[in-house]
C-alpha positions in Angstrom: 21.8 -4.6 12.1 21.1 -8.3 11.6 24.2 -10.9 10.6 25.3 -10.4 7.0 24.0 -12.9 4.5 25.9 -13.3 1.0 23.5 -12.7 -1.3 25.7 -13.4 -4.6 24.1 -15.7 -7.3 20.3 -16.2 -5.7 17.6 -14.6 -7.7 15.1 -12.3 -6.5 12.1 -12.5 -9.2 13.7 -10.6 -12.5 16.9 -9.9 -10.3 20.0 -11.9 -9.8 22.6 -10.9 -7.3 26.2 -10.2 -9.1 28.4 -8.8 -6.1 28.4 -6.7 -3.3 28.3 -3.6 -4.2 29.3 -1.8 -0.3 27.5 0.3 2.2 25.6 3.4 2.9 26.6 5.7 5.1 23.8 4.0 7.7 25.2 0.5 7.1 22.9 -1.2 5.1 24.7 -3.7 2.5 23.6 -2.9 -1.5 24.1 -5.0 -4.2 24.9 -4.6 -7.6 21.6 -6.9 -9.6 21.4 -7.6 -13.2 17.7 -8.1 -14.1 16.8 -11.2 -17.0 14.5 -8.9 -19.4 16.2 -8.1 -22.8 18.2 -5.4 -21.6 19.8 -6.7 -19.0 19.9 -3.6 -17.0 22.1 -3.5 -13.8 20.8 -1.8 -10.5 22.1 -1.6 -6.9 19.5 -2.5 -4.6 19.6 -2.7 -0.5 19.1 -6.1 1.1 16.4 -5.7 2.5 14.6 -4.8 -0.4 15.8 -7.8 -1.7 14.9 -10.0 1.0 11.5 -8.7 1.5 10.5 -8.8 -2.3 10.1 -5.2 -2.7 12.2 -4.8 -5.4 11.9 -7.6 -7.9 13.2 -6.1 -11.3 14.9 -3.1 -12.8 11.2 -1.7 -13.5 10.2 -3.6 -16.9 7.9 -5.7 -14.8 6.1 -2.4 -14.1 6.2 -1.3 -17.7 5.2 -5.1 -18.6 2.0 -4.9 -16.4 1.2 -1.6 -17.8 1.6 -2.9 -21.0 -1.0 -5.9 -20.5 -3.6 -3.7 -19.0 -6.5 -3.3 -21.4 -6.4 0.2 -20.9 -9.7 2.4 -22.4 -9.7 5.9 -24.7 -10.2 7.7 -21.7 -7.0 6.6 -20.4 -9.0 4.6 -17.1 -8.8 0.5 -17.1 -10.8 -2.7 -15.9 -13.1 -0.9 -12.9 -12.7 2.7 -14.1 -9.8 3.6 -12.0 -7.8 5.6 -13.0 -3.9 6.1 -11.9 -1.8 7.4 -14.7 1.0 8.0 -12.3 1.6 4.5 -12.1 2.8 4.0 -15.4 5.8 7.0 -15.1 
């Protein structure tokens, strides 16, 4: 386990960190995260996650991609691929 860094008030794309929010039961710090889109959703998130850029929002900037993908009738976008999954 590396040193423990204070995360509280630095921004992680959509995310800002609000306060520490404790540990799992293998010692890894979460935080509690309030992302900027319009609902201002609140999320605990590990720090590595953080740190790493894995986890940049509550999930609208998936929905927001989705969203700007010109997606065709058949339900497949851009080079036919299709990956409905994605979107859930």
């Amino acid at each position: 386990m590396g040193k423990f860094k204070d995360l509280t008030g630095m921004d992680f794309g959509r995310l800002r960190v609000i306060e520490l929010s404790g540990k799992n039961q293998h010692g890894q710090y979460m935080w509690l995260c309030e992302c900027s889109c319009p609902d201002h959703n609140r999320i605990t998130v590990y720090s590595g996650s953080l740190i790493s850029n894995n986890t940049q929002s509550c999930g609208c900037y998936k929905k927001d991609c989705a969203r700007n993908l010109k997606i065709i009738t058949n339900g497949c976008y851009a080079d036919n691929v299709c990956d409905l999954d994605w979107y859930q």
